[in-house]
C-alpha positions in Angstrom: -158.9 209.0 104.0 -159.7 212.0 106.2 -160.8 209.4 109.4 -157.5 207.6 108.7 -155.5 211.3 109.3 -157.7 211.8 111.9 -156.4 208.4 113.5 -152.6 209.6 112.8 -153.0 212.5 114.3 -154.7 211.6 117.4 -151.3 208.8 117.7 -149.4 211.2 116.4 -150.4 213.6 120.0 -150.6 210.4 122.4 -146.7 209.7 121.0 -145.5 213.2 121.6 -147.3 213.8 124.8 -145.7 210.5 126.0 -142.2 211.3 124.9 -142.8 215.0 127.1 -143.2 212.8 130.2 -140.4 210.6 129.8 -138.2 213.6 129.1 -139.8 215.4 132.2 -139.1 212.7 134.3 -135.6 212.3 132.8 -135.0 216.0 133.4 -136.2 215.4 137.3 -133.8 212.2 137.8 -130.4 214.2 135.7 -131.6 217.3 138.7 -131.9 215.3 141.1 -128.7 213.2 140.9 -126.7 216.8 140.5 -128.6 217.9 144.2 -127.7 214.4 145.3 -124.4 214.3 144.5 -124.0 218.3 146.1 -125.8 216.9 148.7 -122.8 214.3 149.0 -120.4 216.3 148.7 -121.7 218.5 151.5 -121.6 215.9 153.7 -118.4 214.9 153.6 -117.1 218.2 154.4 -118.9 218.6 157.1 -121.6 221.1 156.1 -124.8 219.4 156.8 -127.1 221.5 157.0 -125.9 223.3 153.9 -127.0 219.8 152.6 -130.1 219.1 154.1 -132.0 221.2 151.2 -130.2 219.7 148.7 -130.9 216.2 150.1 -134.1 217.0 150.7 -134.2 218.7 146.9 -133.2 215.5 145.7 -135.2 213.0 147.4 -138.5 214.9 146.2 -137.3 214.7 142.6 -136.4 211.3 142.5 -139.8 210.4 144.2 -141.8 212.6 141.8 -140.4 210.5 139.1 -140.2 207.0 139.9 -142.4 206.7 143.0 -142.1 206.7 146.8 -141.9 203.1 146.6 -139.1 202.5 143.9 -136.0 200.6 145.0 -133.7 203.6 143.6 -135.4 205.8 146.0 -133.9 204.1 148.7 -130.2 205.7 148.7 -132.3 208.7 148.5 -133.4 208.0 152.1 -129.7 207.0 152.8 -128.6 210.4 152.1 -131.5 212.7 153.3 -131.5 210.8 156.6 -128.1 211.1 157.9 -128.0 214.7 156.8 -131.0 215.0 159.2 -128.9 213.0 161.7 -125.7 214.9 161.2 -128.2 217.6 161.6 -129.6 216.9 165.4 -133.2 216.0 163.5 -133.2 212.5 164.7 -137.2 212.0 164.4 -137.2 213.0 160.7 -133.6 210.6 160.1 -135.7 208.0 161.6 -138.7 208.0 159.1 -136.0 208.6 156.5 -133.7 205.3 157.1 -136.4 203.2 158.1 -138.0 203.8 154.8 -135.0 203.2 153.2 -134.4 199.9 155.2 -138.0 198.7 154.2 -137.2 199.4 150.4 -134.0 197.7 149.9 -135.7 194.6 152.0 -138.6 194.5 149.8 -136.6 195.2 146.5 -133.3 193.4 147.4 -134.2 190.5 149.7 -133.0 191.1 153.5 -129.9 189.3 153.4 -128.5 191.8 150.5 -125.3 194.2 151.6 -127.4 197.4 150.9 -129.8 196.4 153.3 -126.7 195.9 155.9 -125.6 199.3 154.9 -129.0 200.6 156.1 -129.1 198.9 159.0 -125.9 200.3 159.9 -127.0 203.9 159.0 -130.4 203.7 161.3 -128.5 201.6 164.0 -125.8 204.6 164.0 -128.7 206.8 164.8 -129.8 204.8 167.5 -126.8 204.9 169.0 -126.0 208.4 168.9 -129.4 208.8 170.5 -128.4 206.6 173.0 -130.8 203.9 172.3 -128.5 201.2 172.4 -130.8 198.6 173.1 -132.5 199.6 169.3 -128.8 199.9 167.8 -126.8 196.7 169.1 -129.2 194.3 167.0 -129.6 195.9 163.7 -124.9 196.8 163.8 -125.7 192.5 165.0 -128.0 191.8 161.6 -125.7 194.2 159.7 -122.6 192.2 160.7 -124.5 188.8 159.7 -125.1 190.3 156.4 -121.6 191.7 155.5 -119.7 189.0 156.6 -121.9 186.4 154.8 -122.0 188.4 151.5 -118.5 189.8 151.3 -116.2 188.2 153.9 -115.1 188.6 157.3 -112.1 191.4 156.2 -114.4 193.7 154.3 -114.2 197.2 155.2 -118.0 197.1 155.6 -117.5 194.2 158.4 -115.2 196.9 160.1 -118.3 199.1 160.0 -120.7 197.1 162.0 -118.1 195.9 164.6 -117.0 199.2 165.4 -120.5 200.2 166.3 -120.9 197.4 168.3 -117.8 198.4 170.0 -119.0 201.9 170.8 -122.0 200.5 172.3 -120.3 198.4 174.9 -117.6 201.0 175.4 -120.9 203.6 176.5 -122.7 200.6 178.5 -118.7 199.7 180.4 -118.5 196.4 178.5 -114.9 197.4 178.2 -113.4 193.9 177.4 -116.0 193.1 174.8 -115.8 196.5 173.0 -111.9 195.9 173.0 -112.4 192.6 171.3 -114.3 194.0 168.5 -112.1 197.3 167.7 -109.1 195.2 167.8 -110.7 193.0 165.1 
């Protein structure tokens, strides 16, 4: 009888302990969505590097509890790498998106519009940077992928070709980047 309450409570321990790290890394992902979506919300008013800890804050938490190499971490990346871009940081945005791009490929398949979306966020960088040789085929891959997977008149289409555009428009291709902003 006493073994047999010796067994309980050794289960009794393993089941508790296991419950506190589920609820630790529950507590990590509900923190790190909030700094996420501040994070977010920084961004789009223009204070980026008001965001970059935030990001930053996120990204950490979310990688403590699922892994550097879980699929969720991804628009993680997304987010911590154009606040580094919107930042000037390009080197750091770089290791950033293209981590990102390698998740969603592995996790999603490369033909999948979250992979486009990444594409478009690292060829953006690219061409800010002024490395248009780098940028033209990943907004080229991007466009592929939107157009297959949601239609030529998606919004996200629009995203691509007006990166495209920019390029030419930088490199004097003036009649080809007026051909893609007018569609």
């Amino acid at each position: 009888m006493q073994r047999l309450f010796g067994w309980m409570a050794v289960l009794l321990c393993c089941a508790a302990e296991a419950g506190t790290s589920d609820a630790g890394a529950d507590a990590r992902l509900v923190e790190a969505q909030a700094a996420f979506d501040e994070a977010r919300r920084l961004l789009d008013a223009g204070r980026y590097a008001d965001g970059l800890p935030h990001g930053d804050h996120a990204l950490a938490l979310r990688e403590a509890a699922l892994g550097e190499n879980h699929p969720d971490v991804a628009s993680y990346l997304d987010m911590a790498g154009e606040l580094h871009r919107r930042s000037g940081d390009y080197a750091r945005a770089e290791t950033l998106l293209q981590r990102g791009l390698a998740l969603r490929e592995k996790a999603l398949g490369k033909d999948h519009p979250d992979v486009a979306s990444s594409l478009n966020n690292l060829a953006e960088l690219y061409r800010r940077a002024e490395l248009f040789a780098r940028a033209e085929p990943m907004y080229l891959r991007a466009l592929a992928i939107h157009e297959a997977a949601l239609g030529k008149d998606h919004p996200d289409v629009a995203t691509s070709l007006n990166g495209l555009a920019r390029i030419y428009w930088r490199q004097g291709s003036y009649g080809r980047a007026e051909l893609l902003a007018q569609r």
